[in-house]
N, C-alpha and C positions, 0 to 999 in steps of 0.2 A: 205471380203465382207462387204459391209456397210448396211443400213436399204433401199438401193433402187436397191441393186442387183447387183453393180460393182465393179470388182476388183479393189482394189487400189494397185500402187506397193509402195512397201517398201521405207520409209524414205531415207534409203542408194539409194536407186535405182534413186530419183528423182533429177535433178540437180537445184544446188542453196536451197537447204535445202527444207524447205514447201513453198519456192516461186513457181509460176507458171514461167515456163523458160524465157518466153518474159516480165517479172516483170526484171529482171540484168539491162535491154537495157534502161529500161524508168525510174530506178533509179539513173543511169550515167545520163540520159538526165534532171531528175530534180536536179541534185549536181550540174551540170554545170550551170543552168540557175539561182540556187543560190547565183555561185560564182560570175556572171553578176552582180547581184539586189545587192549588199554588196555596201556598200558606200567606195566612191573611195577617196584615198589620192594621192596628188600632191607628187609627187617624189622629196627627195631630192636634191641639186645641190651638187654635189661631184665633189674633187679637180681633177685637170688635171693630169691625169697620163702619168709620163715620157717616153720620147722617148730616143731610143739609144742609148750612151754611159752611160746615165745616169739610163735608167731600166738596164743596163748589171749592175752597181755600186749596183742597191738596191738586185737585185734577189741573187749577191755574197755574201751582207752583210746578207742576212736573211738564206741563203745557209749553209755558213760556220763561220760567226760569232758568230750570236745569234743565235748559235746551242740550241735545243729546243728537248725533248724525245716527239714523239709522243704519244697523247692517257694520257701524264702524268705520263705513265708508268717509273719504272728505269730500270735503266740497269741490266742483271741478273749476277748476278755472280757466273761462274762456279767455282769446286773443282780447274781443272787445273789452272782458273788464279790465285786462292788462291793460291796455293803451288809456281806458278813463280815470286809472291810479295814477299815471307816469307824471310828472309834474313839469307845466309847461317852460317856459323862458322865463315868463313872466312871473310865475311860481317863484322860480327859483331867486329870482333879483328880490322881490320881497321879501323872499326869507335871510338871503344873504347880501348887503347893499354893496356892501364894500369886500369883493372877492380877494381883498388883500390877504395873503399869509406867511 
């Protein structure tokens, strides 16, 4: 109870924090009409992008050419691929016959 006799509900209980509910609607409606009042820039002129055979050419080349890791991330590397790089015994004698040096 406050100093004039009414129940207030609890913080949690109110929606939009200590906003009054219909306060959400008319702070969208002023973000909006400030995104209007912002001083406008002329667009760009951007180059013509390609038509058919030749978008099929770039989409391939950025596809599978200029392969790229997402995010910048690398590749992980599991135990298993470790151990299927390692090179066996037998590896090794063919590469090198004579371990002389």
């Amino acid at each position: 109870m406050d100093s004039q006799g009414t129940i207030n509900p609890p913080p949690s209980a109110r929606p939009c924090g200590n906003r009054h509910p219909a306060a959400k609607s008319s702070l969208v409606y002023r973000d909006s009409l400030l995104i209007h009042m912002r001083f406008q820039v002329e667009p760009q002129e951007k180059k013509k992008t390609p038509k058919g055979r030749a978008k099929k050419r770039i989409t391939y080349t950025r596809r599978f050419v200029n392969v790229t890791m997402t995010g910048g991330k690398r590749k992980v590397r599991t135990h298993l691929t470790l151990l299927l790089q390692q090179p066996t015994s037998a590896d090794t004698q063919q590469m090198n016959p004579n371990p002389t040096s």
